[in-house]
C-alpha positions as protocol buffer text, in pm:
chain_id: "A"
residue {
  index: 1
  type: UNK
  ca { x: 9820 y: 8536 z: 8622 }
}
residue {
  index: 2
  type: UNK
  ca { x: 9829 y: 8556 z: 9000 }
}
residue {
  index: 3
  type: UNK
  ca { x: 10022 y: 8888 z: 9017 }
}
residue {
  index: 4
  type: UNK
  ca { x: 9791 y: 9031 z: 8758 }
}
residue {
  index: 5
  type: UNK
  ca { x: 9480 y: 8960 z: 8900 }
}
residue {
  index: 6
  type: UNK
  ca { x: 9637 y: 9075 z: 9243 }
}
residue {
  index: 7
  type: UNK
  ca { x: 9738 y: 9369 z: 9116 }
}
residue {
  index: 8
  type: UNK
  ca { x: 9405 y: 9416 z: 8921 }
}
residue {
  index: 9
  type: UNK
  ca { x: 9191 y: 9367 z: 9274 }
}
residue {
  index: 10
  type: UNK
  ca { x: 9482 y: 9574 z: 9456 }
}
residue {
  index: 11
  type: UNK
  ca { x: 9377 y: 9883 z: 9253 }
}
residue {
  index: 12
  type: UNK
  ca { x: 9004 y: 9815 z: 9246 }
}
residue {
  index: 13
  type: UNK
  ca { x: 9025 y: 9828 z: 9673 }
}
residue {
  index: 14
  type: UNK
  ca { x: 9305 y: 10078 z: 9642 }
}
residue {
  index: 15
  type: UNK
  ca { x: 9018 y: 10351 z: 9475 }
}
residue {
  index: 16
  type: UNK
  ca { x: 8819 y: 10284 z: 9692 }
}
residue {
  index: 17
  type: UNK
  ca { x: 8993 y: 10353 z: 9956 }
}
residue {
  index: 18
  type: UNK
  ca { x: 9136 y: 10678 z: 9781 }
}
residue {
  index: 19
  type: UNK
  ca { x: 8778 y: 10802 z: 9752 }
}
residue {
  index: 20
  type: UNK
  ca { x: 8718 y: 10812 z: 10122 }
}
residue {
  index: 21
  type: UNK
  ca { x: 8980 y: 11029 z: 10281 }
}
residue {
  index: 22
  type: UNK
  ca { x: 8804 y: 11024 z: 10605 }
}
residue {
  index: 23
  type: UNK
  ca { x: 8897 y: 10636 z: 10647 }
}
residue {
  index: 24
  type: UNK
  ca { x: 9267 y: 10697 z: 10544 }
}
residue {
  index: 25
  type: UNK
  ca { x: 9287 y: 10957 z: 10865 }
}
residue {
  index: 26
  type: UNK
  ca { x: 9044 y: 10842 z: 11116 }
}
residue {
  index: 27
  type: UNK
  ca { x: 9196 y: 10532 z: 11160 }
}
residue {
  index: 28
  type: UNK
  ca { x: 9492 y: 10685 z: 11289 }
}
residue {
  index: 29
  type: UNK
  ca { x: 9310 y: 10915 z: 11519 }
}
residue {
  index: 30
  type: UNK
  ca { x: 9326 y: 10684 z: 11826 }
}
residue {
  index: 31
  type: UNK
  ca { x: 9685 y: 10618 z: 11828 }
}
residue {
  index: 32
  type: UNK
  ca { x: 9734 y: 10954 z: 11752 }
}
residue {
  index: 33
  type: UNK
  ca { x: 9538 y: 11041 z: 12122 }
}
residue {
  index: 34
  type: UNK
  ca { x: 9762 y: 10797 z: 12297 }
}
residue {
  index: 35
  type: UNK
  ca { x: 10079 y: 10967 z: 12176 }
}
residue {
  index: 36
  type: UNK
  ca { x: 9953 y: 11326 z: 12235 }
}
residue {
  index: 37
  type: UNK
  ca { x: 9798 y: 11245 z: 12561 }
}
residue {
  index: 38
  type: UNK
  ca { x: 9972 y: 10951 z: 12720 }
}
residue {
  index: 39
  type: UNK
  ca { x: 10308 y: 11019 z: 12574 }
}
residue {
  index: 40
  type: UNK
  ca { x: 10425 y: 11292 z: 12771 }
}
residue {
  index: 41
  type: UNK
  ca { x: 10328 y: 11159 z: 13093 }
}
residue {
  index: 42
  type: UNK
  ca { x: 10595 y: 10862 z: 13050 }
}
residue {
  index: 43
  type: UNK
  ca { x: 10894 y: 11138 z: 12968 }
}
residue {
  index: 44
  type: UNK
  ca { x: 11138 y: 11052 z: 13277 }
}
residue {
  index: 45
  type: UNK
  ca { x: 10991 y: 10780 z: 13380 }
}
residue {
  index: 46
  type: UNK
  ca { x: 11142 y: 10449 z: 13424 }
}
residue {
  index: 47
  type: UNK
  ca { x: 11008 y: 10223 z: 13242 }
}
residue {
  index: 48
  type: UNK
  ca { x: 11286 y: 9947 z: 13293 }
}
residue {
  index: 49
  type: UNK
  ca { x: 11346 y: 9889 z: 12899 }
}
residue {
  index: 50
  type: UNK
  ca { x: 11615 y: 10012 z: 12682 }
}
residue {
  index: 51
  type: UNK
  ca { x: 11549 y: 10344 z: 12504 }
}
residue {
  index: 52
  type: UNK
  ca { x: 11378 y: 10661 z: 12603 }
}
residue {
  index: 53
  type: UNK
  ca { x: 10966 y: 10681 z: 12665 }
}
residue {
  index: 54
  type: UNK
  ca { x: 10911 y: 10745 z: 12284 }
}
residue {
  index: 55
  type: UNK
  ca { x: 11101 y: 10469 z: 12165 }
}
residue {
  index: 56
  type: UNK
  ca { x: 10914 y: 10272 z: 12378 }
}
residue {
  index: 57
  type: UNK
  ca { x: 10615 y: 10396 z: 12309 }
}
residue {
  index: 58
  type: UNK
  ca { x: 10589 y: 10477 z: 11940 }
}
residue {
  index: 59
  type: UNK
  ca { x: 10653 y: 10087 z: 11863 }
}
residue {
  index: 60
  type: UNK
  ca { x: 10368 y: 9970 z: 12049 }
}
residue {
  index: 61
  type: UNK
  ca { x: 10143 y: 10231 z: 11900 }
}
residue {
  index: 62
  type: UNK
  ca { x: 10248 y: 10099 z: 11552 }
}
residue {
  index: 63
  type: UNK
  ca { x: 10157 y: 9778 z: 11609 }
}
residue {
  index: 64
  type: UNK
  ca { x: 9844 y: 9860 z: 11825 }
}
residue {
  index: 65
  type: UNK
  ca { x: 9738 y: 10049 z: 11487 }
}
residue {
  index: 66
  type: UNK
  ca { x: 9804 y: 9758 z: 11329 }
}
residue {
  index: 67
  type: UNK
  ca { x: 9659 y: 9545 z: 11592 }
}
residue {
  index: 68
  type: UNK
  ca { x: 9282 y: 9720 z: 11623 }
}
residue {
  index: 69
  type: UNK
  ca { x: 9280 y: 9800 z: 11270 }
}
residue {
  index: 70
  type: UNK
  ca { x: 9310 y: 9533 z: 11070 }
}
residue {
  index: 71
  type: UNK
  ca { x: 9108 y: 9279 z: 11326 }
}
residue {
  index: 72
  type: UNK
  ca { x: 8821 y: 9501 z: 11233 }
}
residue {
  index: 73
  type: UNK
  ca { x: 8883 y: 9486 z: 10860 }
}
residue {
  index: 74
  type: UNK
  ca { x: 8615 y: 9239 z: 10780 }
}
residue {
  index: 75
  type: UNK
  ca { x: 8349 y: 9431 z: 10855 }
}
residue {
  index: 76
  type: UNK
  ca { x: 8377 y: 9582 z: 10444 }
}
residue {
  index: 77
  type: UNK
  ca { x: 8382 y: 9211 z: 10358 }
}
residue {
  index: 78
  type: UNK
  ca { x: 8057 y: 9155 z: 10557 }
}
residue {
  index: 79
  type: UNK
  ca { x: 7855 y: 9455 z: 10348 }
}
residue {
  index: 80
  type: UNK
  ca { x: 8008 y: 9349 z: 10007 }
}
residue {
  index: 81
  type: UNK
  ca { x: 7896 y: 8986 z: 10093 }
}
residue {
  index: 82
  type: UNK
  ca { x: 7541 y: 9100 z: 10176 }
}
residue {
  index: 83
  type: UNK
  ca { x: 7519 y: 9297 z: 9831 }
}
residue {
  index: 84
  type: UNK
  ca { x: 7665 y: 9034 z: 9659 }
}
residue {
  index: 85
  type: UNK
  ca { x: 8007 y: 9144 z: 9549 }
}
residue {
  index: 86
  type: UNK
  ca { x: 8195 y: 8886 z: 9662 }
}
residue {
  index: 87
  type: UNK
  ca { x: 7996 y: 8585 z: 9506 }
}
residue {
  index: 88
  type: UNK
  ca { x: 8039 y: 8780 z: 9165 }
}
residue {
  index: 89
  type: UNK
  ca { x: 8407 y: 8791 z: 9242 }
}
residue {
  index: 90
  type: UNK
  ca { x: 8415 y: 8423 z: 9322 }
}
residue {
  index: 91
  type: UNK
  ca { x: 8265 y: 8352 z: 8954 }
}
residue {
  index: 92
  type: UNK
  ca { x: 8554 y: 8566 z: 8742 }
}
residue {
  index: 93
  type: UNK
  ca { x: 8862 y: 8364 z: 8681 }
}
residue {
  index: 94
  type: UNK
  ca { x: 9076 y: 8520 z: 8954 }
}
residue {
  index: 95
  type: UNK
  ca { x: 9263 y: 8293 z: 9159 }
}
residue {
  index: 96
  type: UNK
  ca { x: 9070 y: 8274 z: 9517 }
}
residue {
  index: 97
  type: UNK
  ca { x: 9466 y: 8395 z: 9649 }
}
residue {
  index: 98
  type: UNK
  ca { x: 9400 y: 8691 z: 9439 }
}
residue {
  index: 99
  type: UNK
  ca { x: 9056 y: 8779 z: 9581 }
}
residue {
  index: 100
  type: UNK
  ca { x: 9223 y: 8791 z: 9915 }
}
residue {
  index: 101
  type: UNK
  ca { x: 9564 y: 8905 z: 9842 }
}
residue {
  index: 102
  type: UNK
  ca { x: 9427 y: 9245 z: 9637 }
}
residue {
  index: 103
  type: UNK
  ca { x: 9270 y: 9323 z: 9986 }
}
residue {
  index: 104
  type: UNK
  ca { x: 9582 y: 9241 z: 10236 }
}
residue {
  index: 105
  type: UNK
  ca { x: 9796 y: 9459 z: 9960 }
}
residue {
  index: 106
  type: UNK
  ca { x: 9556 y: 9728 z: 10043 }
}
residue {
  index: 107
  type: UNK
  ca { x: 9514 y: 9708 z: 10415 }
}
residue {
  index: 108
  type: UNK
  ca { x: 9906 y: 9666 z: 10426 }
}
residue {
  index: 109
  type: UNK
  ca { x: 9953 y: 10029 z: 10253 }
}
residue {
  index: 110
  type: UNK
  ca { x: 9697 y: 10208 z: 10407 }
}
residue {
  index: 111
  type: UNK
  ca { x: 9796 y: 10100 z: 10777 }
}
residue {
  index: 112
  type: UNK
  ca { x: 10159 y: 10193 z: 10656 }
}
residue {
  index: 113
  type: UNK
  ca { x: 10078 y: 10578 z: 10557 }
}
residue {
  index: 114
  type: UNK
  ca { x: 9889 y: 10592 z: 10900 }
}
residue {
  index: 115
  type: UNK
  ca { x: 10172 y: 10467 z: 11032 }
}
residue {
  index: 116
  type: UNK
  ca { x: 10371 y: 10705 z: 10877 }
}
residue {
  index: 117
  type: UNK
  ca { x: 10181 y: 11012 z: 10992 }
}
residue {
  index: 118
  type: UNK
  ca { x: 10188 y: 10874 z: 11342 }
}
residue {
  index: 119
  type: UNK
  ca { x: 10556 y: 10876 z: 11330 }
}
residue {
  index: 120
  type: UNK
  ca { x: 10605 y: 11240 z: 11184 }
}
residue {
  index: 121
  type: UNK
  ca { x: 10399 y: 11346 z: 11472 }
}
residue {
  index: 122
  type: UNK
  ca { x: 10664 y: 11119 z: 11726 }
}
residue {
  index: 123
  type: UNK
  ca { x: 10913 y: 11308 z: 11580 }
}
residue {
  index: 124
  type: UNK
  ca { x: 10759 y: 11638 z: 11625 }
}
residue {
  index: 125
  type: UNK
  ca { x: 10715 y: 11552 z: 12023 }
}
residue {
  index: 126
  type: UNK
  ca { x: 11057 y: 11466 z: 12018 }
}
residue {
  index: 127
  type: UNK
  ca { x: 11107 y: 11073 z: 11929 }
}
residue {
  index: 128
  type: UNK
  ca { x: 11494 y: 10984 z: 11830 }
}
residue {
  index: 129
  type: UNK
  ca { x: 11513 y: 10688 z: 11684 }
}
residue {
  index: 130
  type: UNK
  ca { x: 11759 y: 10583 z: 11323 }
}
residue {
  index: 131
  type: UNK
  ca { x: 11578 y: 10581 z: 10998 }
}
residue {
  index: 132
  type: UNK
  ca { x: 11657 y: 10199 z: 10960 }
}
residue {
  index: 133
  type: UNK
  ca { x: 11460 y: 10106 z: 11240 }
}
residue {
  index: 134
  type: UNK
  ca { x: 11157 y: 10337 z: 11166 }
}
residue {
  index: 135
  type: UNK
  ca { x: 11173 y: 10118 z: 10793 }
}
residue {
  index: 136
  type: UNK
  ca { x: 11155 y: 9780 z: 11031 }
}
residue {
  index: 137
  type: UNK
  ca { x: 10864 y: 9934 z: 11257 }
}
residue {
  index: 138
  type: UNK
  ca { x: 10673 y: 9997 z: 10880 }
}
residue {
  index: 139
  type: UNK
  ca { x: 10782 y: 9641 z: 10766 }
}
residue {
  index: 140
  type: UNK
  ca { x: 10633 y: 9487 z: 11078 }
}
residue {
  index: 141
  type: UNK
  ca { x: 10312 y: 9663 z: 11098 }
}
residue {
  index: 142
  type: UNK
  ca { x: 10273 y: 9569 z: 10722 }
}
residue {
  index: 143
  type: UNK
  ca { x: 10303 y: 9178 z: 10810 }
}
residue {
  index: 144
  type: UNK
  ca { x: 10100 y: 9245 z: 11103 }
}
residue {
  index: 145
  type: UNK
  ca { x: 9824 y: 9355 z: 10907 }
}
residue {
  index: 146
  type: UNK
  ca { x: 9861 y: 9127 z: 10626 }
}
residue {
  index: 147
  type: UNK
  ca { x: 9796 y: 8830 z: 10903 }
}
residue {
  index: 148
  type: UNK
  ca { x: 9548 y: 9006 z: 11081 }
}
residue {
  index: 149
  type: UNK
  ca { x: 9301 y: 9106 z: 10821 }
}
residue {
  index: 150
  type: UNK
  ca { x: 9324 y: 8730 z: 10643 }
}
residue {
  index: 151
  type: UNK
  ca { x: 9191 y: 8601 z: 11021 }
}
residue {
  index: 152
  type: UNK
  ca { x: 8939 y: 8880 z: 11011 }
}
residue {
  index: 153
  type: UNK
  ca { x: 8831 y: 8808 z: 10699 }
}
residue {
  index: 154
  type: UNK
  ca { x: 8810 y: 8439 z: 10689 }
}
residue {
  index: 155
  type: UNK
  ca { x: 8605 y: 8497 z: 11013 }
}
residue {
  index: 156
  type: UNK
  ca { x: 8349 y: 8759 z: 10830 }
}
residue {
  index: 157
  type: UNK
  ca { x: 8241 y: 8489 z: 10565 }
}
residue {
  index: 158
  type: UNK
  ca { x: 8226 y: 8220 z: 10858 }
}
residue {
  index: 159
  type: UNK
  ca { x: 8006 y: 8477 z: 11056 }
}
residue {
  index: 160
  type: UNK
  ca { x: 7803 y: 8710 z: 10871 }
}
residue {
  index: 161
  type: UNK
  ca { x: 7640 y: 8968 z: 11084 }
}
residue {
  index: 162
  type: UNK
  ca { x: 7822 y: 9269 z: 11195 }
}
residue {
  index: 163
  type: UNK
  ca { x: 7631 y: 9198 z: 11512 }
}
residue {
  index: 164
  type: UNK
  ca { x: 7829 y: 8864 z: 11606 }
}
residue {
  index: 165
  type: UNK
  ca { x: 8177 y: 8985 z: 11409 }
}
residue {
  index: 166
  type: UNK
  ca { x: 8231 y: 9316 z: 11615 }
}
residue {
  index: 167
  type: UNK
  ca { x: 8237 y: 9138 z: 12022 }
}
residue {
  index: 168
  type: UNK
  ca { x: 8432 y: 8846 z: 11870 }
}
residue {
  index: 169
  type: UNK
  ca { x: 8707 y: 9082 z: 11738 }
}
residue {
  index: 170
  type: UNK
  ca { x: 8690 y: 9259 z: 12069 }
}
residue {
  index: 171
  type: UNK
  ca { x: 8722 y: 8970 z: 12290 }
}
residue {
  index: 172
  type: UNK
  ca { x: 9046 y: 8896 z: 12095 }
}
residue {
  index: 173
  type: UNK
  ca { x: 9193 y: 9192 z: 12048 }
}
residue {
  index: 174
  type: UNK
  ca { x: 9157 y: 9350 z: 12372 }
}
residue {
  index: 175
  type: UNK
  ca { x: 9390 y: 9050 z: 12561 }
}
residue {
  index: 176
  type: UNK
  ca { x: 9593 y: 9037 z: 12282 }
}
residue {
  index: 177
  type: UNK
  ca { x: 9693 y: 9463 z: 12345 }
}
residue {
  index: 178
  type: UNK
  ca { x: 9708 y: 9415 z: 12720 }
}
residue {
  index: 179
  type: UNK
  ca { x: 9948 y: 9070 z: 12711 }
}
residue {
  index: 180
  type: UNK
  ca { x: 10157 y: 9226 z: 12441 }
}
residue {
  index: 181
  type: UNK
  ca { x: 10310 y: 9535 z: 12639 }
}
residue {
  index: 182
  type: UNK
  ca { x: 10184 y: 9734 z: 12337 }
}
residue {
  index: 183
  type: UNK
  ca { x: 10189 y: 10029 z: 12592 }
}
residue {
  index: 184
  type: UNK
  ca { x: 10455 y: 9963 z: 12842 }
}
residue {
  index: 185
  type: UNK
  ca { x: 10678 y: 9720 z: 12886 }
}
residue {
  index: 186
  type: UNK
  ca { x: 10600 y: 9372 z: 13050 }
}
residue {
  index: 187
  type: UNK
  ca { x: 10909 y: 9408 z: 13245 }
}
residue {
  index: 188
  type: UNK
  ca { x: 10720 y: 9631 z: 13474 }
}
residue {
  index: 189
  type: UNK
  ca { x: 10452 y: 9353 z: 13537 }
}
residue {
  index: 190
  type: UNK
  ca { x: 10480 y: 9072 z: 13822 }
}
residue {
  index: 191
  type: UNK
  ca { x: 10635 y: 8808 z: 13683 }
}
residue {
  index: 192
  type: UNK
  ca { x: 10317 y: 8598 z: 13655 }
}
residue {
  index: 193
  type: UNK
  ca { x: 10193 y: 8832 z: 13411 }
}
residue {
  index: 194
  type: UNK
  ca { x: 10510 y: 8836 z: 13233 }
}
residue {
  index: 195
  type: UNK
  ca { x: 10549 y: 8462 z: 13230 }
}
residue {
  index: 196
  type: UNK
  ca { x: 10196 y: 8464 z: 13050 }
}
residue {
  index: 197
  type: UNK
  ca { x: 10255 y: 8762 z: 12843 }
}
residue {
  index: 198
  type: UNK
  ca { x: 10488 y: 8547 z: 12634 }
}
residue {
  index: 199
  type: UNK
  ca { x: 10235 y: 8291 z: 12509 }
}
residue {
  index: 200
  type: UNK
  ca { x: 10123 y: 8590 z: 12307 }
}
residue {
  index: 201
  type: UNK
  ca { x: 10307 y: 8632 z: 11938 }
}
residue {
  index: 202
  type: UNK
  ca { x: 10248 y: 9005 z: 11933 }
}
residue {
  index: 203
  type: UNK
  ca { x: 10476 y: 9061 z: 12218 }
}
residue {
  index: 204
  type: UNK
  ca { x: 10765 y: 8867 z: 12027 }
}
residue {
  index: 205
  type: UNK
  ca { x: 10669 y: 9203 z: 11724 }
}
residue {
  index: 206
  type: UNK
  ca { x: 10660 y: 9506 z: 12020 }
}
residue {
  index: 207
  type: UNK
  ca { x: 10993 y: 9373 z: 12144 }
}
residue {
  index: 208
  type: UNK
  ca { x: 11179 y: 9328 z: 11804 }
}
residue {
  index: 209
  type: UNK
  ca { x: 11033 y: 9696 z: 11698 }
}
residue {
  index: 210
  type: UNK
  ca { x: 11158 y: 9831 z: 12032 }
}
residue {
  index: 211
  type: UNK
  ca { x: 11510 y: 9706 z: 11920 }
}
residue {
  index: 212
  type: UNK
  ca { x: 11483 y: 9867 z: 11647 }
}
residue {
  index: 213
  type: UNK
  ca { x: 11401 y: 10189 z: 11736 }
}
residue {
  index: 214
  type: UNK
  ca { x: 11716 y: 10154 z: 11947 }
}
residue {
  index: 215
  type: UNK
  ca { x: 11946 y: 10045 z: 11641 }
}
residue {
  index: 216
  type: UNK
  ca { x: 11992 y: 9729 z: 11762 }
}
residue {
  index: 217
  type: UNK
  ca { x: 11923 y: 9478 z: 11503 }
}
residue {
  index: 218
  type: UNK
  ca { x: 12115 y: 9169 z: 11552 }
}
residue {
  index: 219
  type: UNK
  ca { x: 11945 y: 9036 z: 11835 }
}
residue {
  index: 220
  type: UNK
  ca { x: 11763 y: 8691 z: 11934 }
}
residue {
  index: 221
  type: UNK
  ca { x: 11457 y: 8946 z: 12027 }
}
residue {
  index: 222
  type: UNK
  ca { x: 11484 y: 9031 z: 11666 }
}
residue {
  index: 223
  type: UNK
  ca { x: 11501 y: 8683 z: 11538 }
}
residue {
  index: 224
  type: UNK
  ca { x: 11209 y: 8593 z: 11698 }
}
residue {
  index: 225
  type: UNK
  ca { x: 11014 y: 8886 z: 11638 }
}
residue {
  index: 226
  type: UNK
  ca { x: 11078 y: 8829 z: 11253 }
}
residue {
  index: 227
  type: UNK
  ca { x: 11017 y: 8404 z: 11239 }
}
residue {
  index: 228
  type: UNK
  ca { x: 10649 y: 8517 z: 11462 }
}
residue {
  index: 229
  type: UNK
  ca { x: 10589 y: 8760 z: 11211 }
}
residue {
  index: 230
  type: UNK
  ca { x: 10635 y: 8557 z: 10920 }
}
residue {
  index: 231
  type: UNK
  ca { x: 10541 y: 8263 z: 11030 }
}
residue {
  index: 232
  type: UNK
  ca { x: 10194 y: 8413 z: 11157 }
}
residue {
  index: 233
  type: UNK
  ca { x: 10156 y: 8562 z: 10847 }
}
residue {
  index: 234
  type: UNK
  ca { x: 10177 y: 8281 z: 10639 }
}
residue {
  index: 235
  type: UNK
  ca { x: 9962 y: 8078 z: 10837 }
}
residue {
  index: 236
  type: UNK
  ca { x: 9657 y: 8366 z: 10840 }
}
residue {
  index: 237
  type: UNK
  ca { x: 9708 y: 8377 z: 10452 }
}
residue {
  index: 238
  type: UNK
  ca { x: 9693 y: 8075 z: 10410 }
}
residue {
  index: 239
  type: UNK
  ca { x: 9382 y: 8017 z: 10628 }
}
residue {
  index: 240
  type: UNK
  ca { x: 9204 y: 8322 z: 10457 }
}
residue {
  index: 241
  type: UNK
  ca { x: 9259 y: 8145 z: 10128 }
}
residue {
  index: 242
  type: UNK
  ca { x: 9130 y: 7808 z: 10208 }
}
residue {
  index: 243
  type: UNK
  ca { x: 8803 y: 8002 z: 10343 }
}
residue {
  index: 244
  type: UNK
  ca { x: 8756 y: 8212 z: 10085 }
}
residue {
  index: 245
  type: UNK
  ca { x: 8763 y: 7888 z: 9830 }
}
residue {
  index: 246
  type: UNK
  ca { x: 8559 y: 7685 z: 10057 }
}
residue {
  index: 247
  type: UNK
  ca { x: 8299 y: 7934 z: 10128 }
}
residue {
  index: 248
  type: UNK
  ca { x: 8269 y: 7943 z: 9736 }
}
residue {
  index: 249
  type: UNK
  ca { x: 8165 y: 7533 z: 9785 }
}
């Protein structure tokens, strides 16, 4: 029952997402600016990090994707909740897991084709890196946004104004990309910054997809990038769910 009615709600979001081309590009447009404009102006440079600038910096574009996208994700949830969608959803026998889990499904493939096109265009400028550890940066933006968007939408049915949801995202996201070295390395920070940099999970992700990208997979930086990922992952879901039922209450 629960992977039917997820995979019921997965294609109801899915069309809609299909029907709006414009949101299955655009939100790839930023990341696509940073590698087209910053990109080349880290080539040579050293950046004191195994790998060349685009392995570097292709990982932490992933993930920034990721990052800015799905935080934002509960802004749909706020409109549908206004017209009423969700309450009728609530009252159909789908599990509340479901409601929420045909939605993360979604977000997870559409941030993964966006991160697929930003790729292709890395390996037009020139990016190297094995096919193996492109798969890992895909599977890593995909838990990414599975956490993400269950925090962002548990928070759009605990506040439910775009007017209060949008400054809250941005207060958190904005640290969250500038502790995580999402677009250079924390090695090149003073070590207070460094030192502070890893109280924040995503940096545990940028490092592990950095490996990757370098074909190193074995690693303790790998380990811990996959047990944060997971681990975050599960807890989001599982905090989505609980609001989702209890906002049904």
């Amino acid at each position: 029952m629960l992977l039917h009615d997820t995979a019921l709600l997965f294609r109801r979001y899915a069309r809609q997402t299909l029907r709006s081309k414009f949101q299955m590009l655009f939100g790839a447009l930023m990341p696509l600016l940073y590698l087209l404009f910053f990109g080349p102006l880290l080539t040579d440079m050293p950046l004191g990090s195994r790998g060349d600038s685009w392995q570097i910096l292709v990982p932490g574009l992933l993930l920034q994707l990721s990052l800015f996208g799905a935080s934002f994700s509960g802004f749909a949830l706020i409109l549908e909740n206004s017209w009423g969608v969700v309450d009728r959803l609530r009252v159909t026998p789908a599990s509340r897991l479901a409601l929420l889990l045909g939605r993360l499904l979604r977000d997870a493939a559409l941030f993964v084709f966006q991160s697929v096109l930003l790729v292709l265009a890395a390996l037009v400028m020139g990016l190297r890196a094995p096919l193996a550890g492109i798969l890992v940066g895909f599977a890593f933006v995909a838990l990414l946004t599975c956490a993400l968007a269950s925090l962002s939408y548990a928070l759009a049915l605990k506040v439910p104004t775009p007017q209060a949801f949008g400054p809250m995202v941005n207060a958190l996201a904005m640290p969250s990309m500038l502790l995580s070295g999402l677009m250079l390395p924390m090695a090149l920070a003073p070590g207070w910054l460094d030192v502070l940099s890893h109280f924040m999970p995503f940096r545990y992700l940028v490092d592990a997809v950095r490996d990757a990208y370098v074909g190193e997979y074995a690693t303790t930086t790998m380990l811990y990038g996959v047990l944060v990922a997971v681990g975050f992952a599960v807890l989001a879901v599982a905090v989505g769910t609980r609001v989702y039922r209890d906002a049904g209450t």
